[in-house]
C-alpha positions as CSV (number, residue, x, y, z in Angstrom):
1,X,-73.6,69.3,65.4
2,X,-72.9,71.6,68.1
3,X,-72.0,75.4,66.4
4,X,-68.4,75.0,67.7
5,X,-67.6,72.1,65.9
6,X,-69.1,73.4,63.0
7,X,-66.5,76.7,62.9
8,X,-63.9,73.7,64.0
9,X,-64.4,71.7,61.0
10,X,-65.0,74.6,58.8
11,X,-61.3,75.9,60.0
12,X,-60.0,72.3,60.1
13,X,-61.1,71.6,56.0
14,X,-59.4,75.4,55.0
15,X,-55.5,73.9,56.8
16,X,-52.9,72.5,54.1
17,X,-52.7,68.7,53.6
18,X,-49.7,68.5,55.9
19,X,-51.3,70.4,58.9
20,X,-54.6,68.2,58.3
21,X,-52.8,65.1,58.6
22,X,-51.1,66.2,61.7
23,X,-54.6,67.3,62.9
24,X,-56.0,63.7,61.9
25,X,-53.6,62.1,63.7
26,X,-53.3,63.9,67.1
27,X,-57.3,63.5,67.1
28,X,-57.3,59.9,66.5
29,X,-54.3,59.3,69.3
30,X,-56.7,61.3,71.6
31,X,-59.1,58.1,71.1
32,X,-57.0,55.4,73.1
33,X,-55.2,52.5,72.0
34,X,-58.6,50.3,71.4
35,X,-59.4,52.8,68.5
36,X,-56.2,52.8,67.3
37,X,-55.3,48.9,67.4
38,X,-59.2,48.8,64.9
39,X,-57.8,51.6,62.8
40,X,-54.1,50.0,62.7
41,X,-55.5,46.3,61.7
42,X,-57.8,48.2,59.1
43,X,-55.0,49.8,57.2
44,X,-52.6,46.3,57.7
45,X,-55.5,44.7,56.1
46,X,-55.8,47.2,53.1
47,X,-52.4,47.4,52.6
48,X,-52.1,43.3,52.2
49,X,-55.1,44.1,49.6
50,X,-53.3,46.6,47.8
51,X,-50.6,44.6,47.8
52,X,-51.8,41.0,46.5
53,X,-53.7,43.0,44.0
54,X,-50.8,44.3,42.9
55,X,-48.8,41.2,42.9
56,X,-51.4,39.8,40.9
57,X,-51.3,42.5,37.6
58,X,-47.1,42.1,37.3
């Protein structure tokens, strides 16, 4: 890890939640749709997880 991303992350990890989530977001739009169509079907899939499970315990 180069010495600039090091002082990045190190200045990344001290931002509030709010401005790390907008951070984490603009980075992962940077990485093109492919990424984000692997991240998107990652989260549907947890979310359908989360929700059968839940389903499941009423």
């Amino acid at each position: 890890m180069s010495d600039l991303l090091k002082k990045i992350e190190n200045e990344a990890l001290s931002l509030s939640i709010q401005d790390r989530a907008f951070l984490a977001d603009r980075l992962l739009s940077s990485l093109g749709e492919d990424v984000l169509s692997d991240i998107d079907n990652a989260w549907i899939a947890e979310a359908e997880r989360r929700y059968k499970e839940y389903k499941e315990k009423r």
